[in-house]
C-alpha positions in Angstrom: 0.0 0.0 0.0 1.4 3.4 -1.1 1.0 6.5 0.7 -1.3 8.0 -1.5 -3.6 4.6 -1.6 -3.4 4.8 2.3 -4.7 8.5 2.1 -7.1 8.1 -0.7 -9.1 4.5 1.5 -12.7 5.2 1.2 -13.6 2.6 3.0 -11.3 -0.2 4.5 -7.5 -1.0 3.4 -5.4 -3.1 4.9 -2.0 -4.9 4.4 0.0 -7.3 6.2 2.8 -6.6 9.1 5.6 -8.4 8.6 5.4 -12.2 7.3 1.7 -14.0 7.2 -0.2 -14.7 10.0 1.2 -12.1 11.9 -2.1 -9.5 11.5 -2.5 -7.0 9.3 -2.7 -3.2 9.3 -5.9 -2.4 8.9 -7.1 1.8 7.6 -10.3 2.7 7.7 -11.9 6.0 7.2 -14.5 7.5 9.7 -17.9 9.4 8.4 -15.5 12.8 10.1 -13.0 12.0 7.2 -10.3 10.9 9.7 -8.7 7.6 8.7 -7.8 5.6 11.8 -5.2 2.8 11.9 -5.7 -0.4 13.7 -3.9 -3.9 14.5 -5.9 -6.4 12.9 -5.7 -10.4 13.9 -8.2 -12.4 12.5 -8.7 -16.2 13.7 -11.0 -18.9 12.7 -12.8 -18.0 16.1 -12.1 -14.4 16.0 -11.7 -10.9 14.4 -10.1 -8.7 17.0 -8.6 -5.3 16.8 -6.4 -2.8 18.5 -6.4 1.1 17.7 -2.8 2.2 16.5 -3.4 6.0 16.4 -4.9 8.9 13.2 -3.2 8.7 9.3 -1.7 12.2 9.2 0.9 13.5 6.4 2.1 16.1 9.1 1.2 14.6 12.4 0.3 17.8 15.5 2.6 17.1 18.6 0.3 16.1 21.5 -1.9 14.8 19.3 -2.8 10.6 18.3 -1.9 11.4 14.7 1.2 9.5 13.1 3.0 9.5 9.8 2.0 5.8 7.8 5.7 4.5 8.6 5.1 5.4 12.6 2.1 3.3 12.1 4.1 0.4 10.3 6.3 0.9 13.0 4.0 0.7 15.8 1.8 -2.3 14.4 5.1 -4.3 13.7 6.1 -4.0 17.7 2.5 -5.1 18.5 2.9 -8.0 16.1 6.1 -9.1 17.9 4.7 -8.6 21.1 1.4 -10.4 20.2 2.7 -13.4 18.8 5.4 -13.6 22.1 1.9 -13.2 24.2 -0.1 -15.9 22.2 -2.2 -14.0 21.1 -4.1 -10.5 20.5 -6.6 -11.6 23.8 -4.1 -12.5 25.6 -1.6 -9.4 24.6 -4.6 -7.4 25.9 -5.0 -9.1 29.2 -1.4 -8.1 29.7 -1.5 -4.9 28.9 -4.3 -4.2 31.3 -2.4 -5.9 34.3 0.2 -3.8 33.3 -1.2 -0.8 33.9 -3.3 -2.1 36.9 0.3 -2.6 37.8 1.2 1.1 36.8 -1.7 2.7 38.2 -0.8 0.7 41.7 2.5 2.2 42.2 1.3 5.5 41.5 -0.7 5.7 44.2 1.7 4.1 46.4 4.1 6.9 45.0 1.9 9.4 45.4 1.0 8.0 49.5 4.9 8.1 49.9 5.6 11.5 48.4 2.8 12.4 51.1 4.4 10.7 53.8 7.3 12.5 52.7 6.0 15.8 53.0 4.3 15.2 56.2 7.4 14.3 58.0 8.2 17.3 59.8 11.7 18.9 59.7 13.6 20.0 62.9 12.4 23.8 62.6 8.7 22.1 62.1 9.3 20.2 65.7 10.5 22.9 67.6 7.5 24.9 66.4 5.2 22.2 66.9 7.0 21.7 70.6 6.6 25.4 71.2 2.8 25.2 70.6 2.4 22.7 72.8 3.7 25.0 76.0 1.2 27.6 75.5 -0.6 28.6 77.8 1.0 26.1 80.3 4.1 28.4 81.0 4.9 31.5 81.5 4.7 34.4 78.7 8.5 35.3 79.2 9.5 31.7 78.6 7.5 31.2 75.5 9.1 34.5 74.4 12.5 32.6 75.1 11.8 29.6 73.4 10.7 31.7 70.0 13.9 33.9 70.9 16.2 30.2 71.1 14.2 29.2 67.9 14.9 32.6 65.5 18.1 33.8 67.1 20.0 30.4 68.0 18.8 28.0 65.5 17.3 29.5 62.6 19.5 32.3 62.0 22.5 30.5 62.7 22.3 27.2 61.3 19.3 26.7 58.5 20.4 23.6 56.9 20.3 22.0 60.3 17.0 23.5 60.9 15.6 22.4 57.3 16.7 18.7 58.1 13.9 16.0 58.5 13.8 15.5 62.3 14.1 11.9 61.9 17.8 12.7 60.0 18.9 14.9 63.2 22.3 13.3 64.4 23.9 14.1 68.0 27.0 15.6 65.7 24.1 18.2 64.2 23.4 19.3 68.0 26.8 19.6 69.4 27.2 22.3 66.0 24.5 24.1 67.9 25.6 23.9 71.0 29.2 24.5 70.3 29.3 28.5 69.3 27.0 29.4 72.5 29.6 27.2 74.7 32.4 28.5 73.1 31.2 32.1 73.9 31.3 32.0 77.5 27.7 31.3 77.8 27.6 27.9 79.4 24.5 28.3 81.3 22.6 29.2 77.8 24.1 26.5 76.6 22.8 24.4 79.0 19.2 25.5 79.1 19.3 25.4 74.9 20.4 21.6 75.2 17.4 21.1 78.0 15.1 22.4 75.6 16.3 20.7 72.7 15.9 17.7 74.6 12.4 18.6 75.6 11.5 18.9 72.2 13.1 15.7 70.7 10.8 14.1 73.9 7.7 15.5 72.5 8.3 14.5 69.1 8.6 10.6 70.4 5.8 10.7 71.6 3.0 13.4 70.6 2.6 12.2 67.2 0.5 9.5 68.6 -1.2 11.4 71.1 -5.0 11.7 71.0 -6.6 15.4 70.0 -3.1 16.3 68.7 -3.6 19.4 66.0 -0.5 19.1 63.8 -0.8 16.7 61.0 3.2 16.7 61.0 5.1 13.2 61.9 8.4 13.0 62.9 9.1 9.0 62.6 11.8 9.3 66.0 13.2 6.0 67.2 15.4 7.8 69.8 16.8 11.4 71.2 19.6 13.0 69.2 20.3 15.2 72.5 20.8 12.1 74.6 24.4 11.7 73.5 25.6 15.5 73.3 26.8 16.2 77.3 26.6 19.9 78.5 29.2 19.6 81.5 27.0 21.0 84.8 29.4 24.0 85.8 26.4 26.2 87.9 27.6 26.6 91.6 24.1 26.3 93.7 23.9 30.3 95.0 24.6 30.6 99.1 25.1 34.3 99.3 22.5 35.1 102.4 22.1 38.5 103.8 23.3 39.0 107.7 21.0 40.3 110.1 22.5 43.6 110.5 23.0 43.7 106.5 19.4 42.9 106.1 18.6 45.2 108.9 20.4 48.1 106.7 18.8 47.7 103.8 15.5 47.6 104.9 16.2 50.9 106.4 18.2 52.4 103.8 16.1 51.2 100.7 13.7 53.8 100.5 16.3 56.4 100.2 18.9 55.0 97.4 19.3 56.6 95.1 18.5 55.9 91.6 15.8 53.0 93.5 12.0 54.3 93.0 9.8 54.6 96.5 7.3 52.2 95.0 10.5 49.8 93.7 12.0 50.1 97.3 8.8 48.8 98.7 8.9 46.2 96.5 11.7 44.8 98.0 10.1 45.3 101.5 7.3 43.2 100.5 8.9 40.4 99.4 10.5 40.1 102.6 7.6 41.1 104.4 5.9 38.2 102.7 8.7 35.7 103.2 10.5 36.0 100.3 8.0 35.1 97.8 9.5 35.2 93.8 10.0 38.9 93.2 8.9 38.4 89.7 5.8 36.8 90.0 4.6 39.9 92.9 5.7 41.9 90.5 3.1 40.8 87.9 -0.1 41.0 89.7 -2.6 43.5 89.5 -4.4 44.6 92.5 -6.8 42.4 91.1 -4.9 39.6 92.6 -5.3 41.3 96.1 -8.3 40.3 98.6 -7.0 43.0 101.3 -10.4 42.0 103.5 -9.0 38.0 103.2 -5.4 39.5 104.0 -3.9 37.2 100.8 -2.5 37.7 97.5 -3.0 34.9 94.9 0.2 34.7 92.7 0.7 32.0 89.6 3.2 29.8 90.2 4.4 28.4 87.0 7.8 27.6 88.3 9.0 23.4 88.6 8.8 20.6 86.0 6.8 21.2 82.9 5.9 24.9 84.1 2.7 23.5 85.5 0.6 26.8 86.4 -0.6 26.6 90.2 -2.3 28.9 92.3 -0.6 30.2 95.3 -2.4 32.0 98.1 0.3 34.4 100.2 -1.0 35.6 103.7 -0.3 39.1 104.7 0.7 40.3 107.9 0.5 43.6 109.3 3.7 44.7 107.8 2.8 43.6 104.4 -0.5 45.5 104.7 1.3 48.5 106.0 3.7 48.5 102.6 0.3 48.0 100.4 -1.3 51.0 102.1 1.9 53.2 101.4 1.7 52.0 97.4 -1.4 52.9 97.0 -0.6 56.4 98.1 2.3 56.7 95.9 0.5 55.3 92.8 -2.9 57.4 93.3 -2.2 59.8 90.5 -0.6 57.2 88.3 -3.5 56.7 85.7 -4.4 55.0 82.1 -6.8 56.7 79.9 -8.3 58.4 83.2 -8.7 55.0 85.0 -7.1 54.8 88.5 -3.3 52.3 88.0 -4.1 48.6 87.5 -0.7 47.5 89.0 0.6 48.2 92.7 4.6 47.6 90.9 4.7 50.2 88.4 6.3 53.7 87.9 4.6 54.6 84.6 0.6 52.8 85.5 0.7 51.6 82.1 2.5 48.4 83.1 4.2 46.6 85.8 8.1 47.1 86.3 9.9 44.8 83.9 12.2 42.0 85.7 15.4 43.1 84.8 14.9 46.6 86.6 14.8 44.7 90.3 18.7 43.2 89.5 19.9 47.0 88.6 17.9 48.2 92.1 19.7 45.7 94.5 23.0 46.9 92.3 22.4 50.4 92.8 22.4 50.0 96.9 25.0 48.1 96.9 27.3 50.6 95.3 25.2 53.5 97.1 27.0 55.0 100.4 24.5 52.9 102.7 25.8 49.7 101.6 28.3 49.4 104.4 27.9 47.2 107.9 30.7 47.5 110.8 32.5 50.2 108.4 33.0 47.5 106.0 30.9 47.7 102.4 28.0 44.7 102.4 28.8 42.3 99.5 26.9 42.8 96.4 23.5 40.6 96.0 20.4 39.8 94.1 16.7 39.6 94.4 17.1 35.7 94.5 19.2 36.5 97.7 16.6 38.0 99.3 14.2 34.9 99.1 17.3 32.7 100.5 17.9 35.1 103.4 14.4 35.0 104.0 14.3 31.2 104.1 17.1 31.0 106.5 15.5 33.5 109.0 12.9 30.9 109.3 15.4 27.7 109.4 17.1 29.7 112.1 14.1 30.7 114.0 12.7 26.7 114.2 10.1 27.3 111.3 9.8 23.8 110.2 11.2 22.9 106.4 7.8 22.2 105.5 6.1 25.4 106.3 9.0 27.3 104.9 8.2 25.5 101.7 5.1 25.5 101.9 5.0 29.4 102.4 7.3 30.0 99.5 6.0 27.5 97.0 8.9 25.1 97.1 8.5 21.9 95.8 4.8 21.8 95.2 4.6 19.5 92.5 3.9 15.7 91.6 1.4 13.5 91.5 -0.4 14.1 94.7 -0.4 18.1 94.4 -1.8 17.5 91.2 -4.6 15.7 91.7 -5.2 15.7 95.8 -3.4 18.8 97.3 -4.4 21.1 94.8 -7.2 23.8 96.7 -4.9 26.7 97.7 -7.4 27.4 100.3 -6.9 24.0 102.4 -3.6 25.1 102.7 -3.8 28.7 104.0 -3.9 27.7 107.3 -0.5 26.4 107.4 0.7 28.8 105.7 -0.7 31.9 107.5 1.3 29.9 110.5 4.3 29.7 108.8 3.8 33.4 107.7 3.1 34.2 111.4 6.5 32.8 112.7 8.3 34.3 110.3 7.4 37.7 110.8 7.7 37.5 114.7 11.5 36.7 113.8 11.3 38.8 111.1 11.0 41.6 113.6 13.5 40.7 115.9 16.0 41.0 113.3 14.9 44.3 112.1 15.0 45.2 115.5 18.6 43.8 116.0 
């Protein structure tokens, strides 16, 4: 068949592929003038065909058409492959398991390439860990761990960050770790290994957790951190104030300067109160005050897991006296005409920031007051204060437990959880414990 005959077929032309009995190559023209080309194999039993493709002279890309040699072409492979099948049935049974066959691993391609994409990288753990603390710790450490996350991580080391977490090795942490050890900043170090560690932890283990949010997995068979040692270089803190040291600077406070009146009381109320956290008085608004109850309620987010408890401080005489005195000096401090929300402020429109109450302590202790017995009292912080206050009680028979229980220590685990946990049942106690204390709180600021 020439070229021409194959474009001039009215009806039906076909010719043979290859030697006889191997099918033929069958044209036929459609009633839309299109001649179509098929695989003809013709048995005693049977007349069976198989579309080849469209006769064109110039054959559009994308399209079925083909030139009459690409149809030779094509019905000579199907031919071969035919006669190797037994058969044009049988040809066809194979080509449709064939692509069942096809069809089967793209899915399974397609479920691994999701897989894939839902494994989460390191940066996508951290974030997912950090989601998980909110609103169970404190604001300022949530600000930390974001901080840790942009400033330590990210910034620094991307391509660790952009890892999958299941690829993290301990020789990728210790690269993180390493520059903040190797600038002098071994407690940071420390802490950014702890929560590293913390969120490696959570990654083992949250993925399977019921009513968990993130559709991220993370596919971790152990910790990374586990093997990557920070060595412990922290000396625990034993800098107490004296008697007559404590004795001066309650007197002396008020009149520093460079130390605010309502900053100085500050300091006299956490002593007064016996030595709760400076930070977390701080934060309260007189919201948190019941002054007819005589308590203050203060969240304690400190301990394992920065579980959020509810702390109920009793205050004594003294306590109220200092309260009284705030008041009065924050009376004219106002926000869009309301009277000041916070007792701890200098400006009304928010309570002193943390770092202030480390300079305040520094400031008296380079002032002209800070000297004992002609001698200048050793410089100390905030945290000081709370030991000092601590020891008062040791020293004054206050029992361990009441001076923990006053200032919050060691309130944690399973049975302050879910059996010791009305801060009312244990005011009692407390306002005890509070009672002792200020008796020898008094003697000592009456030398």
């Amino acid at each position: 068949m020439t070229e021409m005959e194959a474009f001039a077929v009215k009806g039906r032309k076909s010719e043979s592929v290859g030697s006889r009995g191997r099918g033929t190559l069958l044209l036929e023209r459609m009633a839309s003038g299109a001649i179509t080309a098929y695989y003809r194999e013709r048995t005693p039993t049977s007349d069976r065909r198989l579309a080849l493709g469209l006769l064109a002279r110039k054959p559009r890309p994308g399209t079925e058409e083909q030139t009459l040699s690409e149809l030779r072409a094509a019905a000579l492979r199907v031919a071969t492959a035919v006669a190797e099948a037994g058969g044009l049935s049988r040809y066809l049974e194979l080509k449709a398991e064939e692509a069942e066959l096809a069809a089967a691993e793209r899915v399974e391609r397609q479920r691994l390439a999701e897989i894939e994409a839902a494994q989460g990288t390191f940066a996508d753990l951290f974030d997912d860990y950090i989601d998980s603390r909110r609103g169970r710790v404190r604001e300022d450490q949530m600000a930390e761990f974001e901080r840790i996350l942009r400033v330590e991580l990210k910034g620094k080391f991307p391509s660790i960050l952009a890892l999958k977490a299941r690829d993290v090795r301990p020789d990728h942490i210790r690269q993180l770790l390493s520059p903040i050890w190797e600038r002098d900043a071994k407690r940071q170090a420390s802490k950014v290994r702890s929560f590293l560690r913390a969120a490696f932890q959570f990654g083992l283990t949250a993925e399977h957790s019921l009513g968990r949010t993130s559709r991220k997995t993370f596919l971790l068979s152990l910790n990374p951190v586990d093997a990557v040692l920070v060595p412990d270089e922290s000396k625990p803190g034993t800098r107490s104030l004296s008697d007559a040291e404590l004795r001066q600077f309650w007197a002396t406070i008020e009149s520093t300067d460079g130390v605010g009146k309502v900053m100085a009381r500050l300091f006299k109320f956490v002593i007064a109160t016996g030595g709760q956290r400076i930070d977390q008085i701080a934060r309260e608004p007189w919201s948190s005050y019941d002054l007819k109850a005589r308590t203050l309620r203060l969240i304690d987010a400190k301990g394992r897991g920065g579980v959020r408890r509810e702390h109920l401080v009793p205050l004594t005489d003294r306590a109220l006296e200092i309260l009284a005195d705030v008041r009065r000096l924050t009376a004219l401090l106002k926000t869009d005409g309301e009277a000041c929300k916070w007792p701890w402020t200098s400006t009304g429109r928010q309570p002193f920031v943390t770092t202030s109450f480390a300079h305040a302590t520094a400031d008296w202790c380079r002032s002209e007051q800070a000297f004992v017995g002609g001698k200048p009292v050793e410089r100390f912080t905030p945290r000081d204060l709370r030991r000092t206050c601590a020891q008062i009680m040791q020293r004054h028979g206050v029992s361990d437990q009441l001076s923990d229980l006053l200032q919050s220590h060691g309130q944690t685990g399973v049975v302050s959880k879910h059996y010791r946990n009305n801060p009312e049942a244990a005011l009692p106690e407390k306002r005890r414990a509070i009672e002792l204390f200020d008796r020898a709180l008094g003697a000592v600021l009456e030398g």
